[in-house]
C-alpha positions in Angstrom: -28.4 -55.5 21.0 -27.9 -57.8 23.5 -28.1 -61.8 22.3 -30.1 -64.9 24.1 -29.1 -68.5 23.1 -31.8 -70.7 21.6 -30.2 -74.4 22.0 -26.5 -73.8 20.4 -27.9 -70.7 18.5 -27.1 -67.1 19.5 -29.6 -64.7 18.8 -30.5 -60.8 19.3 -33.0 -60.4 22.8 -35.7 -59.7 20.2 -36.5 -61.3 16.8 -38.7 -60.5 14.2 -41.5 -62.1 12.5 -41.8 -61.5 9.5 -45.5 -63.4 8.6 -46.9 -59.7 8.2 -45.5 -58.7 4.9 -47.1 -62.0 3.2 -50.4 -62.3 5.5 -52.7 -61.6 8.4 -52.9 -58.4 9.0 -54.8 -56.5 5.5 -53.6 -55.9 2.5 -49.4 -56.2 2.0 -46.9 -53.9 1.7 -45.2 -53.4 -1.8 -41.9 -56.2 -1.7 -38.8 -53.3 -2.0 -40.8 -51.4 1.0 -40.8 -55.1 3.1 -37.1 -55.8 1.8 -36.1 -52.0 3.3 -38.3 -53.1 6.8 -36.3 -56.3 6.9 -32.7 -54.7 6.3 -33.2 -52.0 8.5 -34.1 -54.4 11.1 -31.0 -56.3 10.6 -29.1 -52.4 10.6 -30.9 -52.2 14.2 -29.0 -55.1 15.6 -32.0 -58.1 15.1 -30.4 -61.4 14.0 -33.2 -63.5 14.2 -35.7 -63.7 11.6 -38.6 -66.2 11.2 -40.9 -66.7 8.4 -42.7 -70.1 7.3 -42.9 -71.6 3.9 -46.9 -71.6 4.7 -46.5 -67.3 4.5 -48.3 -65.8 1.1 -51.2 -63.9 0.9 -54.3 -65.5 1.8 -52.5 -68.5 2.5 -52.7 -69.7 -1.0 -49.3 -70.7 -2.3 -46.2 -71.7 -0.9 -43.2 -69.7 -0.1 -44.1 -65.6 -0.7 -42.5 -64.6 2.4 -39.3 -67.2 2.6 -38.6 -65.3 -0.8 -39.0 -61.7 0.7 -36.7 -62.8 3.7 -34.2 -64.8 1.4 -34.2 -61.4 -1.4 -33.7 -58.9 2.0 -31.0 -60.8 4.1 -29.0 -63.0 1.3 -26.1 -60.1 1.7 -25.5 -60.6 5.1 -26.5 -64.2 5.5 -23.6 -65.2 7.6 -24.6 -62.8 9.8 -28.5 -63.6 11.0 -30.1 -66.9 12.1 -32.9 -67.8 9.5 -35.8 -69.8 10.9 -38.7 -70.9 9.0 -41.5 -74.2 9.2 -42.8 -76.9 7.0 -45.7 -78.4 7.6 -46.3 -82.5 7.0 -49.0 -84.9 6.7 -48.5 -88.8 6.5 -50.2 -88.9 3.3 -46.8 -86.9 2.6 -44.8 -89.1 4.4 -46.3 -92.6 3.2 -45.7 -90.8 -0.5 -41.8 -89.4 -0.1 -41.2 -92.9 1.7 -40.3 -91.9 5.2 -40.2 -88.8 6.9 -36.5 -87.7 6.6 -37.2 -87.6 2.5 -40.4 -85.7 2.9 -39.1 -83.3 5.8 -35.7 -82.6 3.5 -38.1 -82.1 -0.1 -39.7 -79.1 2.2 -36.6 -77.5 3.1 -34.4 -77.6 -0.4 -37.5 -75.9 -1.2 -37.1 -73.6 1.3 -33.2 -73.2 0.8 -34.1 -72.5 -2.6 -36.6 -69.4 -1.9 -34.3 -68.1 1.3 -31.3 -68.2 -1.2 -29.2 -70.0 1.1 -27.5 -73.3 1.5 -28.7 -74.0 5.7 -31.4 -73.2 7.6 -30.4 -72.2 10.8 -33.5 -73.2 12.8 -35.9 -75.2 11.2 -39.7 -75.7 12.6 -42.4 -78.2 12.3 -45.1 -75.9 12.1 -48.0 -77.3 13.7 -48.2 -81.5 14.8 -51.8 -81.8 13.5 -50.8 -83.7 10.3 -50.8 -87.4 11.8 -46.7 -88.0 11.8 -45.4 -89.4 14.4 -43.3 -86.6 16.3 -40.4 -89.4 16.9 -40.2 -89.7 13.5 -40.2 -85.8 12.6 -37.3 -85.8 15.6 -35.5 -88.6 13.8 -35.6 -86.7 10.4 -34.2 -83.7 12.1 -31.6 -85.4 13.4 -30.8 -86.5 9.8 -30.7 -83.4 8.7 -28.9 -81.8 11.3 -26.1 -84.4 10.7 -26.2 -83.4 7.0 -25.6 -80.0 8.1 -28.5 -78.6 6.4 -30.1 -77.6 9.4 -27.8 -76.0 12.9 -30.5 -76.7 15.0 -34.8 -77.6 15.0 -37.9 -76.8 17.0 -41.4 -77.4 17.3 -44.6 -74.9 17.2 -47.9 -74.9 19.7 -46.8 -78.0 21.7 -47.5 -79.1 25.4 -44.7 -81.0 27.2 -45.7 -84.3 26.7 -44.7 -84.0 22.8 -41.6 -81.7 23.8 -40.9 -84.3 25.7 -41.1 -87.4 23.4 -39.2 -85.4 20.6 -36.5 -84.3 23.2 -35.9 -87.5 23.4 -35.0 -88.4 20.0 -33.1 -84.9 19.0 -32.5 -82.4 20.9 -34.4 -79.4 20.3 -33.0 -75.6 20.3 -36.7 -73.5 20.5 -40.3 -73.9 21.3 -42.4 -71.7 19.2 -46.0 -70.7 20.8 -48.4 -68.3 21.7 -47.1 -66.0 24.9 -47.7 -62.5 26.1 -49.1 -61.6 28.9 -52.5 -62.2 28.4 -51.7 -65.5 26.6 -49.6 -67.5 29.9 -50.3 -71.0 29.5 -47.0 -72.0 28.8 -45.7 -70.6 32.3 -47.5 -73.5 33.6 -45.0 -76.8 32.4 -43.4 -75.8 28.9 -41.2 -72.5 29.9 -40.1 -74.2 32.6 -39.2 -77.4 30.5 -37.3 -75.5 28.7 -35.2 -73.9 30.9 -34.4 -77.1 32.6 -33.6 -78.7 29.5 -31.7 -75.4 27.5 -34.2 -75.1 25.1 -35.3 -71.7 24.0 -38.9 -70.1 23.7 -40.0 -67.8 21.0 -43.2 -66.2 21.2 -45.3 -65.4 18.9 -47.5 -62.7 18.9 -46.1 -61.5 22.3 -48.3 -57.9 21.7 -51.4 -59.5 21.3 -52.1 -59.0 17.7 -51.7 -55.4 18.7 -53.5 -55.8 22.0 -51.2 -54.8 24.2 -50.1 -51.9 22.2 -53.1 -49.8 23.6 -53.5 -48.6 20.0 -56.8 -51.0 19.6 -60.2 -49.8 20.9 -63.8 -51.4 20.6 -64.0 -48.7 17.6 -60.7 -50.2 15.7 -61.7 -51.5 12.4 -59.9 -54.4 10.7 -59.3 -55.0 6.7 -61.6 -57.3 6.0 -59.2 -59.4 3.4 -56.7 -61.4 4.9 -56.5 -59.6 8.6 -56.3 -62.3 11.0 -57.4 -60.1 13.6 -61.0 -60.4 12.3 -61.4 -63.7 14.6 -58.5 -63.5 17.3 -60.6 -63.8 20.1 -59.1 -61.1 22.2 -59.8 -58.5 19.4 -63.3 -58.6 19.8 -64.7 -55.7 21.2 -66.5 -57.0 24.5 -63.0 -58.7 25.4 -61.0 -55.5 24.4 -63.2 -54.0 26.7 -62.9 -56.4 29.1 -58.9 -56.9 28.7 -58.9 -52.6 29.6 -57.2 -53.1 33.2 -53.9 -55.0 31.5 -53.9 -51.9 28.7 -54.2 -49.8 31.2 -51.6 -51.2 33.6 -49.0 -51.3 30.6 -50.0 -47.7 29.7 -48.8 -46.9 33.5 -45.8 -48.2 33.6 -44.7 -47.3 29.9 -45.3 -43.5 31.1 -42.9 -44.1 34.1 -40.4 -45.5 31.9 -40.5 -43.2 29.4 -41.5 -46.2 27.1 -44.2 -47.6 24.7 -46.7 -49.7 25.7 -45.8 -52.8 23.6 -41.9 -51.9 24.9 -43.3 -52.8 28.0 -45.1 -56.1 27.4 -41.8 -57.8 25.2 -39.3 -56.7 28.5 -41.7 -58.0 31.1 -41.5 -61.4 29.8 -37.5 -60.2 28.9 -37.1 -59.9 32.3 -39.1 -63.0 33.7 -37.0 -65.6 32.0 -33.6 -65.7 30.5 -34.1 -68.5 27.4 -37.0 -66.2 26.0 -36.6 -64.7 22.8 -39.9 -62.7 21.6 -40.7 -62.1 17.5 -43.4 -59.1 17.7 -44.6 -58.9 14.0 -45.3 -55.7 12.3 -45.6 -54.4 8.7 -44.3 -51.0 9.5 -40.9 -49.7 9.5 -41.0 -47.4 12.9 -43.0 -50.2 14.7 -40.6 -52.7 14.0 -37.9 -51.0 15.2 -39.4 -49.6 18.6 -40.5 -53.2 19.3 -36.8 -54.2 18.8 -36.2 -51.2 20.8 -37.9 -53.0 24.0 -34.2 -54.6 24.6 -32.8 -50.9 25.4 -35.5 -50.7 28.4 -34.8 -52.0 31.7 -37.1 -53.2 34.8 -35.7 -53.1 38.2 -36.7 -56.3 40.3 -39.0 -53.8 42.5 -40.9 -52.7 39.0 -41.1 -55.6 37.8 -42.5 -57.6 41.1 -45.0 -55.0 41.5 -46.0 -55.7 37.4 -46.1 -58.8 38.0 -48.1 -58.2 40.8 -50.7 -56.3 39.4 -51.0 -58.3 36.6 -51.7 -61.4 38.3 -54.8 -59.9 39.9 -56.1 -58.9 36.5 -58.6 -61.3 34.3 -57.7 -62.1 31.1 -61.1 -61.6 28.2 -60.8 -64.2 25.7 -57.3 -66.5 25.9 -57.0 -68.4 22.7 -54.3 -70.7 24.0 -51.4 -73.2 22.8 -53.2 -76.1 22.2 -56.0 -75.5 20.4 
C-alpha cells in the first residue's frame, strides 16, 4: 500500500480504527475473531492503527480495546504505528501535580495494555476537560523528549487551539470528523495543516456507514451500545434527505468498478496529500475493501466533476467538529 507522512511518521494511505471491536456499533465481536481482523489488516499492508484508552464496551472501563490492539499487533510491533488518546481533566492535573505527571500516568498505562514500550502517536482525546492546551503541548514535549512518545496530536479542534499548541510542540496529526458530508475542516484546519506539515486523520470518513449506501430509512440499529442510534445523519428523514450524495457515490463506484465507501475514502485521497483516513468496521471483508480504497484511482477530470457534483448537493444533518 502506498504510505502518507503524519508529521515525522510514515503511514499506510489508509488506517484503521479499531473503536468497533470495543464499542459503538452493537454488540462486539468475540476477541480471537477481532485479533484475526486486526492481523489480517496488518497482512493487507495497513500500518496505522488507532484505538483510545476510553474504548470498552459501553464506555465503562478503561483500556478493552488498547488490549485487543496490543494482544493482535505486539509480533510485529516494529512494524506499525500505534496511536491511541487519554483524556484529562484539571482535577487530574491539580492531583498528579502538573500535567506532564498526569499526561505520562495515562500512557504507562497505555504502554502497559498495548504491550509496548512507545506510543507512536499519542492523542489528547477531546480538550473539554479544563487544561490548558499549552500545558498538554508542554507535557508532550516532555514526553517526546523521553522518547516515550515519536510524535502527538490533538482530536475535534478548530485552528485557534491547533494553533496555540503548534506553538509549543509541534504536532504530527489532527484527528476529526471528515467525509464528505462532514466538510468543516476544509474551511481553516486542512489547510493549516498542510501549511504547517501536520497530518489529518478522519474519523468516520464513511459516515457511520452513510456513505456506504448499505443504510436505508428501514435499517435498524442494535439498540445496546450502537452509536448510530443518535448520529444525526442516521436518522431516517436525513438519510432520506442525504439520497443525492448516496446516489452520486453509487455512480461513480459503478464506473470504477468500485464500492461505494471505496469511493468516498479516495475522493478525499485525492483532494489532499497529508490525509490519512481510519474507516472503522467490525468485519473482516469490510475492513479490508475499505483498505482497498488505496488500489483505486481518480483521474483529475473524475474527480473535478465529483467534486462538482457534490458541491451542488445539501448535506441533511452535519454534526460537525466542534460541538
Amino acid at each position: 500500500m502506498k504510505t502518507r507522512q503524519l508529521g515525522d511518521l510514515t503511514v499506510s494511505e489508509v488506517g484503521m480504527g479499531c473503536m468497533a471491536f470495543s464499542h459503538g456499533y452493537g454488540k462486539i465481536p468475540l476477541e480471537q475473531y477481532s485479533v484475526e481482523a486486526i492481523r489480517n489488516a496488518y497482512q493487507h499492508g495497513c500500518t496505522l492503527f488507532d484505538t483510545a484508552e476510553i474504548y470498552s464496551p459501553n464506555l465503562a472501563g478503561i483500556g478493552h480495546n488498547e488490549r485487543i490492539v496490543g494482544k493482535a499487533l505486539k509480533d510485529v510491533r516494529k512494524d506499525v504505528v500505534l496511536a491511541t488518546k487519554l483524556f484529562l481533566d484539571r482535577l487530574e492535573v491539580k492531583k498528579e501535580g502538573s500535567a506532564y505527571k498526569a499526561v505520562r500516568r495515562h500512557l504507562e498505562d497505555s504502554m502497559e495494555r498495548l504491550q509496548t514500550d512507545m506510543v507512536d502517536l499519542y492523542y489528547l482525546h477531546r480538550t473539554n476537560g479544563g487544561v490548558r492546551i499549552e500545558d498538554v503541548a508542554e507535557a508532550m514535549g516532555l514526553l517526546i523528549e523521553d522518547g516515550m512518545i515519536r510524535g502527538w496530536g490533538l482530536s475535534q479542534v478548530d485552528v485557534d487551539v491547533i494553533d496555540r499548541a503548534q506553538n509549543v510542540t509541534p504536532l504530527s496529526a489532527i484527528q476529526n470528523i471528515y467525509s464528505m458530508v462532514e466538510r468543516d475542516m476544509e474551511k481553516a484546519v486542512i489547510p493549516y495543516c498542510m501549511e504547517h506539515g501536520i497530518g489529518v486523520v478522519p474519523f468516520s470518513p464513511i459516515a457511520s456507514g452513510l456513505l456506504s449506501g448499505k443504510i436505508t430509512t428501514e435499517t435498524k440499529f442494535e439498540r445496546n451500545d450502537d452509536v448510530r442510534n443518535w448520529v444525526p445523519q442516521l436518522s431516517k428523514a436525513n438519510i432520506a434527505g442525504n439520497q443525492p450524495i448516496i446516489d452520486l457515490l453509487k455512480e461513480y463506484a459503478d464506473r470504477k468498478h468500485a464500492t461505494s465507501a471505496q469511493i468516498s475514502l479516495v475522493w478525499m485521497l485525492h483532494k489532499y496529500p497529508n490525509v490519512v483516513p481510519i474507516p472503522g468496521s467490525k468485519n473482516k471483508e469490510r475492513i479490508i475493501e475499505n483498505l482497498d480504497a488505496s488500489k483505486v484511482e481518480l483521474t483529475k477530470e473524475e474527480f473535478c466533476s465529483l467534486e462538482e457534483a457534490l458541491n451542488q448537493c445539501k448535506v441533511s444533518g452535519p454534526r460537525g467538529f466542534n460541538r
